[in-house]
C-alpha positions in Angstrom: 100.7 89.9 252.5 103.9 90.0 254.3 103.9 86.9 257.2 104.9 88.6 260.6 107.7 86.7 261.8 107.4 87.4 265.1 104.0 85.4 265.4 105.6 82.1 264.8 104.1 80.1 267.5 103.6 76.4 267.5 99.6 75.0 267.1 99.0 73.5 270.3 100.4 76.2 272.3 97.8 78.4 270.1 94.8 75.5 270.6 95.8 75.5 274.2 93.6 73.2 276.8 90.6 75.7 277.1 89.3 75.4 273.6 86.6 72.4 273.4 88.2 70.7 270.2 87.7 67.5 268.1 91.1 66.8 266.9 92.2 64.7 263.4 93.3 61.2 263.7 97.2 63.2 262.5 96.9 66.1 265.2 99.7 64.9 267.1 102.1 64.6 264.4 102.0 68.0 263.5 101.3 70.0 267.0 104.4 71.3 267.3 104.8 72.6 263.5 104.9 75.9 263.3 101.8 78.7 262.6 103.0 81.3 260.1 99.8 82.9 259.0 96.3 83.0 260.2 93.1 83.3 257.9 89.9 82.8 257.3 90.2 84.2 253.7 91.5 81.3 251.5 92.8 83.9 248.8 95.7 84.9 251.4 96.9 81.4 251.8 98.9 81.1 248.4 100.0 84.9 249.6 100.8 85.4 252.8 103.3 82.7 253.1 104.5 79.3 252.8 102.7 75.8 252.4 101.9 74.0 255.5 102.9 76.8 257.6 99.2 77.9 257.6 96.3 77.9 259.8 92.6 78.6 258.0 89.6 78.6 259.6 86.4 77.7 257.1 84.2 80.5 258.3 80.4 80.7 257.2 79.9 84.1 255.6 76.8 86.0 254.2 76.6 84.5 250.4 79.2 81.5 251.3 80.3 78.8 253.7 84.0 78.2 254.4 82.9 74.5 254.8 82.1 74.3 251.1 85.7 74.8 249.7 87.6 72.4 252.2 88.6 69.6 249.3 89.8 72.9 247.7 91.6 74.5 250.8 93.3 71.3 251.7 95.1 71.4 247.6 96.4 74.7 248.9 98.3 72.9 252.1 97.5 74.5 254.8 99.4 73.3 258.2 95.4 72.7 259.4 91.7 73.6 258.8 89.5 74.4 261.7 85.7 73.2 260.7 82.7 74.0 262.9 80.4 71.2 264.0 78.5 71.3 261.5 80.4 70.2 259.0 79.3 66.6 259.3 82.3 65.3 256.9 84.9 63.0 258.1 88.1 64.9 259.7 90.3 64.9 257.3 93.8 64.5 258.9 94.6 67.7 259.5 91.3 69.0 260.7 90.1 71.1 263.7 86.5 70.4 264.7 85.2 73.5 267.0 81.8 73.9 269.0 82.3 77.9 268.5 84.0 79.0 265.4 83.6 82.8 266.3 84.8 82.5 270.0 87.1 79.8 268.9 89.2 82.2 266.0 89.3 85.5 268.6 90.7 83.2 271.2 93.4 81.9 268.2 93.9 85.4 266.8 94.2 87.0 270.5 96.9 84.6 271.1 98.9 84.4 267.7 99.1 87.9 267.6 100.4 88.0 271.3 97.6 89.6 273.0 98.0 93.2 271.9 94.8 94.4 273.2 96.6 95.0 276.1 99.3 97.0 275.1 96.9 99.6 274.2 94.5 102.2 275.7 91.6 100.7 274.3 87.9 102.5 274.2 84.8 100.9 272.3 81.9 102.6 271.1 78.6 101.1 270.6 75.1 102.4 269.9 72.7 102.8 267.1 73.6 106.3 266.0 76.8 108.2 267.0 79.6 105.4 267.1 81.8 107.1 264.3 82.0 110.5 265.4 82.5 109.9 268.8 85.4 107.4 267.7 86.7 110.3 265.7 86.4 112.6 268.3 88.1 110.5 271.1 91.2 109.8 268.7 91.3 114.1 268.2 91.6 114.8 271.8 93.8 111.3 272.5 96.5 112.5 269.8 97.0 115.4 272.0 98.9 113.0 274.7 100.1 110.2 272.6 99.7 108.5 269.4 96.4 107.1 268.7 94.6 104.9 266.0 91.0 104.1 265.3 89.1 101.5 263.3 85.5 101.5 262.5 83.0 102.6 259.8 85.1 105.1 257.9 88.4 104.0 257.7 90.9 101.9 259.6 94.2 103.9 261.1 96.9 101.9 262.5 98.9 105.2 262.9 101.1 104.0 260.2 98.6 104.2 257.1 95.0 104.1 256.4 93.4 101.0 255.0 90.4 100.3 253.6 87.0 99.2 255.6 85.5 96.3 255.3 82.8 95.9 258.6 82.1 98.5 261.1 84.3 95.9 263.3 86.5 93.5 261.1 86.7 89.8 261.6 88.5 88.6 264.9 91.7 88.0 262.6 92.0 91.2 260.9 91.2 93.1 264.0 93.9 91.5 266.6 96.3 91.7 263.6 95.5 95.6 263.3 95.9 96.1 266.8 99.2 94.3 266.7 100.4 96.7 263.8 98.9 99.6 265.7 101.2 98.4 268.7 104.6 97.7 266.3 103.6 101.1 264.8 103.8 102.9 268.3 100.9 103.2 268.7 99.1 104.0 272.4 95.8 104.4 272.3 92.9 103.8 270.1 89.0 104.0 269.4 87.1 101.1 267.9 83.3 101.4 266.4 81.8 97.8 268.0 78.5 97.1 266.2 76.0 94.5 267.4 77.1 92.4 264.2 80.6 92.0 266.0 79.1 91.7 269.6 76.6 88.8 268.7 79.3 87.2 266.5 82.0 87.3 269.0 84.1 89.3 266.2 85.2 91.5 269.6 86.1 88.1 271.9 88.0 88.9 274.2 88.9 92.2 273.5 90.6 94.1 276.8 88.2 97.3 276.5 89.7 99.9 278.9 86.2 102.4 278.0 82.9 101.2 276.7 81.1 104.0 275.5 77.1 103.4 274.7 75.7 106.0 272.3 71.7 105.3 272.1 69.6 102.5 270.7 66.9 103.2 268.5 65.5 100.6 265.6 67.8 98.8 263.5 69.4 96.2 261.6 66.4 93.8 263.0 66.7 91.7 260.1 69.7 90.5 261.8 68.5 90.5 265.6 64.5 90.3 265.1 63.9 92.9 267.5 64.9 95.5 269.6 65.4 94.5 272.9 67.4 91.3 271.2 69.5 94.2 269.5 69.9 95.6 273.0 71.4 92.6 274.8 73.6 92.2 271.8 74.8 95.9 273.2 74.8 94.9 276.7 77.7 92.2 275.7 80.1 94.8 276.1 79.1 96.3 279.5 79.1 93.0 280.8 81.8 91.4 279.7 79.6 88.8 277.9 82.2 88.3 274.9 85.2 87.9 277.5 86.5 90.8 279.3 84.5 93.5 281.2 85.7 97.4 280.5 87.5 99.0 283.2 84.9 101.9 283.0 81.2 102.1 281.7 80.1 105.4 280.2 76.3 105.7 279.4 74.2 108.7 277.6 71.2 108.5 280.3 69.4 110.7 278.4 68.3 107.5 275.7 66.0 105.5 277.5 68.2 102.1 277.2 71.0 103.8 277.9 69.4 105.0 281.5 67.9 101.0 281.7 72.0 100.2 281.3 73.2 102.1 283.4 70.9 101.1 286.3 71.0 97.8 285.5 74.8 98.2 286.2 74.6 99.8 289.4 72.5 97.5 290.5 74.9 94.5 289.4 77.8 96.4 291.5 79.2 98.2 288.7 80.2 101.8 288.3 78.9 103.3 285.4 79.5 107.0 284.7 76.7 108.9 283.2 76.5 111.5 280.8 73.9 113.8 279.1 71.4 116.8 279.6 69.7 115.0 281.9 70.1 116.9 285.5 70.6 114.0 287.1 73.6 113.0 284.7 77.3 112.6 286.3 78.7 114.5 283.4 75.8 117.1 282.0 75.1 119.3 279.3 74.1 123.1 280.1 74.5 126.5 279.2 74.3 126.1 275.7 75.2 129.5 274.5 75.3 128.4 270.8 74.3 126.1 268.6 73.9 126.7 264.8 75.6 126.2 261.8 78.5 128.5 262.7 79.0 125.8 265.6 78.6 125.6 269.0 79.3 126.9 272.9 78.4 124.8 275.7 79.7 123.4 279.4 79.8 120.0 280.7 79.7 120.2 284.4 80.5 118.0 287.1 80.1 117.7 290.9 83.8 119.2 291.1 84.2 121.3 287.4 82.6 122.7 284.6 84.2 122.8 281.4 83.7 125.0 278.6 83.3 123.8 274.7 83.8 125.6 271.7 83.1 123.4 268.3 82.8 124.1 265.0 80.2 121.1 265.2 76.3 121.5 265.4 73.4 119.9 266.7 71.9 118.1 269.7 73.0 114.7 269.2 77.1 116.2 268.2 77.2 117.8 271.8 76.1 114.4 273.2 79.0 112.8 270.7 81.5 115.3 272.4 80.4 115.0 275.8 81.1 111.0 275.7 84.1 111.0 274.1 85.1 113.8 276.7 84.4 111.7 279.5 85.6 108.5 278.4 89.1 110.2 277.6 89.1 111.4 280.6 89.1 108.1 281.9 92.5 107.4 280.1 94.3 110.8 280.9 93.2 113.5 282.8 94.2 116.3 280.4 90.8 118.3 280.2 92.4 121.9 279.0 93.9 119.7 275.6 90.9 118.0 275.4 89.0 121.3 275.2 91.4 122.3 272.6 91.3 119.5 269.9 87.0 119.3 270.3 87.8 123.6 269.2 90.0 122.1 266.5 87.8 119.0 265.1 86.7 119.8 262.0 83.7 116.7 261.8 83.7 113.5 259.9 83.5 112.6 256.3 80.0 111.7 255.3 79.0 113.2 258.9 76.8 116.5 258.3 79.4 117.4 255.0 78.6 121.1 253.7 78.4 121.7 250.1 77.3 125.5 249.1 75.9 126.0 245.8 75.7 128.4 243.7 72.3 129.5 244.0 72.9 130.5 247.4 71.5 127.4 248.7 73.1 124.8 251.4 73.3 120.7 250.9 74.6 118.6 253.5 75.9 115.0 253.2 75.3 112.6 256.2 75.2 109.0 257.0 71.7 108.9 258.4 70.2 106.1 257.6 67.9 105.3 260.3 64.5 106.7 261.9 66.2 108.4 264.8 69.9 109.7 263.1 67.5 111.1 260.2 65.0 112.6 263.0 68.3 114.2 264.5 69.7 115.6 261.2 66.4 117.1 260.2 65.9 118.5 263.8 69.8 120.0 263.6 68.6 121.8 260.1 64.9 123.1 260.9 66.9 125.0 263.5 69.1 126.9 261.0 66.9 127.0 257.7 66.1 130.5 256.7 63.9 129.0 254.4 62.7 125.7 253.1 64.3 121.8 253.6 64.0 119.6 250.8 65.4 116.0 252.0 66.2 113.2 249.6 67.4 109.4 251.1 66.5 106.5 250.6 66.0 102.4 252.3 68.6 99.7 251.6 67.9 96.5 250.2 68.2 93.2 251.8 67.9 95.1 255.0 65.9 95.5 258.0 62.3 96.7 256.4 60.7 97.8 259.4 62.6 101.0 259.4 61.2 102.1 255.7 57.9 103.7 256.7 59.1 105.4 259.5 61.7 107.6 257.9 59.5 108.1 255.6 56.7 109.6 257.7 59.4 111.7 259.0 60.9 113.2 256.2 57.8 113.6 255.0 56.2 115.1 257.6 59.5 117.3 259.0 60.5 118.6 255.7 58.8 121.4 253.0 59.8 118.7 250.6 61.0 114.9 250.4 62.7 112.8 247.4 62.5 109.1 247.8 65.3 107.4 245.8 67.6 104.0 245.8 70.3 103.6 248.7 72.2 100.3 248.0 69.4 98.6 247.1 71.8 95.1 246.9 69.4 92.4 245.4 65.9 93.8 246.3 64.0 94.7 243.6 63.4 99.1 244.2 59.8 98.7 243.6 59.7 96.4 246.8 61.6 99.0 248.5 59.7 101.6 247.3 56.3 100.2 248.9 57.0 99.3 252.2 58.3 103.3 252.1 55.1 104.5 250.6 53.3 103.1 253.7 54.7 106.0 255.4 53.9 108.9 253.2 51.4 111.0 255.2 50.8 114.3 252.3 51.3 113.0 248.8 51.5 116.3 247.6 55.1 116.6 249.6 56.8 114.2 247.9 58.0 112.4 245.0 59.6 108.9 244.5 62.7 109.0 242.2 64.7 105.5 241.5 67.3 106.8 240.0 69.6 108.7 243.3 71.4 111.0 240.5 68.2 112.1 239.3 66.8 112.6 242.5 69.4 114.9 243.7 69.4 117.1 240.3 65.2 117.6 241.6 66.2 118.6 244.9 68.8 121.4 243.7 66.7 122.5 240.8 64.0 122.8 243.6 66.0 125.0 245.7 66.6 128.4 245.7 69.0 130.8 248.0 68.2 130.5 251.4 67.1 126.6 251.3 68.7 123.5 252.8 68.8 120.3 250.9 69.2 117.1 253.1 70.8 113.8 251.4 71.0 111.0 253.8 71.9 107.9 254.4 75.0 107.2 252.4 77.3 109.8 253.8 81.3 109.0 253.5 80.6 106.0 251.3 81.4 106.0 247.8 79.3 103.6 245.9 75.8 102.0 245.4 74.8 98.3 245.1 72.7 97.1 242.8 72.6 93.2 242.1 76.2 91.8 242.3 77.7 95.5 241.0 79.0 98.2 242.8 79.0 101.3 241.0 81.1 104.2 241.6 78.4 106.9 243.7 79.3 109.4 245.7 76.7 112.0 247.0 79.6 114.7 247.5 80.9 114.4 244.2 77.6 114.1 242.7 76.2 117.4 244.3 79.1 119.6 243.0 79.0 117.9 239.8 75.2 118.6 238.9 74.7 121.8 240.9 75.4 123.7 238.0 72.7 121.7 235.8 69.4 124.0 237.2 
């Protein structure tokens, strides 16, 4: 990694006075040396440039603690370590104690890479389901003024080149120094995917949000917040300015029920949210849907002043509520509806998101990301609506993951489809057979479907199933291109998979 000379700042202007700190017995003979590099990733110390011109912070992560390679980061020579307090060691000299690590490394990362938050037309999207495209969609319409980027689950674009993803929302480091090469890149706008993960962990600290955009809530990743209205506030963090900085504007999809609690729990806090939705009583609604099938859509958001018309090669209930909030929310930024209009016409959709493969029996599969009771209750609803004949689903539950979500999708594939394959979706360290079980808790007809471990397998049944006419469903994996089993990832991409077996039958 190349250092960024511009960041050179000295420590204790990047410590500053507002950062409760235990400082090493040494601290003040090296305050004024110089910061080079930040990192909480002890691999880029011997990379990203010289000895003692670095600042690493021993941050806990899932199968590791920072904390239990500091005799082994201090041999590297790093400028200073910054421990949390709980690391009950001695300081070693040129040690950082912190009471908030998270809070503590956006604050230092804001700062080193000169605040470039600001410098940029910022929207966040959070919400259950939704968050990509809509991130997607709002840098489609945005690159019709000006140059935009975006980061979240797919990829990261710092309008300069496409890196790899490693969370929904990266660390506090790596995201302030994307948005800082998204800035010396030219950058003027971009969309950020926020996920609770980043909310709860302060990953987003005080990020200067110009939009906050909230999607829906339904059930998940409550192995990580223990339950839903817990994964709610984590959402509300955003609205509120809970992690630092409130957004300029607020837009909420009142038709999801927490969304409607949000946004009347801001207006009664003094806030002005702006609404969107079918609902009638929504600022920016949905009507006259002409069209909505697998050709695409035709539909108008109206206003109290306007109505606009849509054309989009999209589909599907929740996909007009995707376009309608990344609509409004650039409209917040530029009030350019007409080329707005024009690049929703032009958006092709999102990898992983609702992918069309046709295969040669005449039959349909689609690829999508749905890995949750209410995204795979959205897909299936999108597809009864344009089957000319049966649906045959196959997904899957991760491992190591929230487990209250495994009966419900499978009641409802079960139940909404003519036929459902139960397979392996990243199944990490949990044994499949544990998987399996809490999924057959929601099997309602036996006779409708079939439990295949093996995901290859399970999508050769569903094609040799199908005939001309019939859709085939495989969700939950979408854009991504592997599968976890243990401590391997395997190459596994449902696409490729799809076009590579449909000629097996």
């Amino acid at each position: 990694m190349v250092p960024n000379m511009k960041n050179l700042q000295a420590l204790k202007n990047l410590i500053g006075d507002d950062l409760p700190i235990n400082l090493g017995e040494n601290f003040k003979a090296f305050q004024n040396e110089l910061v080079e590099q930040i990192t909480c990733d002890s691999r880029e110390i011997n990379e990203c440039s010289r000895n003692g011109t670095v600042l690493f912070f021993a941050l806990g992560g899932e199968h590791f603690d920072g904390h239990d390679f500091i005799d082994g980061i201090f041999q590297k020579n790093p400028l200073a370590i910054i421990l949390s307090e709980k690391d009950l060691k001695s300081l070693h000299g040129r040690s950082i104690q912190v009471r908030d690590m998270q809070k503590t490394m956006a604050v230092i990362a804001k700062r080193f890479f000169t605040n470039p938050d600001a410098e940029l037309n910022l929207i966040g999207v959070t919400g259950t389901n939704g968050k990509t495209t809509t991130a997607y969609l709002c840098r489609a319409m945005l690159n019709t003024i000006s140059k935009t980027g975006m980061l979240g689950t797919v990829e990261y674009d710092v309008c300069g080149k496409i890196r790899k993803v490693s969370n929904t929302t990266p660390e506090a480091i790596v995201l302030f120094r994307m948005l800082a090469e998204a800035v010396q890149n030219g950058c003027q706008n971009l969309a950020l995917e926020i996920s609770s993960h980043a909310l709860e962990l302060k990953r987003a600290y005080g990020l200067e949000i110009d939009v906050a955009i909230f999607t829906n809530l339904s059930p998940d990743h409550l192995d990580f917040h223990g339950n839903l209205d817990d994964y709610f506030l984590a959402k509300k963090k955003l609205f509120y300015g809970t992690n630092g900085c409130k957004p300029k504007h607020s837009i909420v999809n009142i038709d999801d029920g927490y969304g409607r609690q949000l946004f009347h729990s801001l207006k009664n806090d003094g806030e002005m949210p702006i609404s969107f939705g079918f609902s009638k009583d929504a600022d920016f609604k949905i009507c006259n849907v002409k069209k909505n099938d697998i050709n695409g859509t035709i539909f108008t958001i109206v206003t109290k002043k306007q109505s606009y018309e849509f054309r989009s090669p999209l589909f599907g209930h929740y996909n007009l509520l995707n376009m309608a909030a990344s609509f409004v929310a650039c409209m917040m930024i530029y009030e350019e509806p007409e080329k707005f209009i024009g690049a929703v016409a032009d958006f092709q959709g999102v990898p992983g998101r609702m992918d069309k493969v046709m295969l040669p029996n005449g039959a349909t599969a689609f690829v999508d990301y749905a890995h949750t009771p209410n995204a795979l209750s959205a897909a299936i609803e999108s597809l009864q609506s344009i089957k000319k004949r049966h649906l045959i689903i196959v997904f899957g539950c991760g491992g190591d993951r929230d487990t209250t979500k495994r009966a419900p999708m499978t009641r409802i594939a079960n139940e909404r489809s003519d036929f459902a394959i139960a397979t392996s979706d990243n199944p990490r360290h949990e044994p499949q057979d544990n998987i399996f079980r809490d999924m057959e808790k929601g099997v309602v007809d036996s006779s409708k479907i079939a439990f295949v471990e093996d995901r290859k397998e399970a999508i050769i049944k569903a094609i040799q199933l199908s005939q001309a006419g019939d859709i085939i469903l495989v969700a939950g994996k979408g854009h991504e291109t592997y599968q976890r089993v243990n401590d391997k990832t395997f190459d596994f991409d449902d696409r490729r998979i799809i076009r590579e077996v449909s000629n097996l039958r």
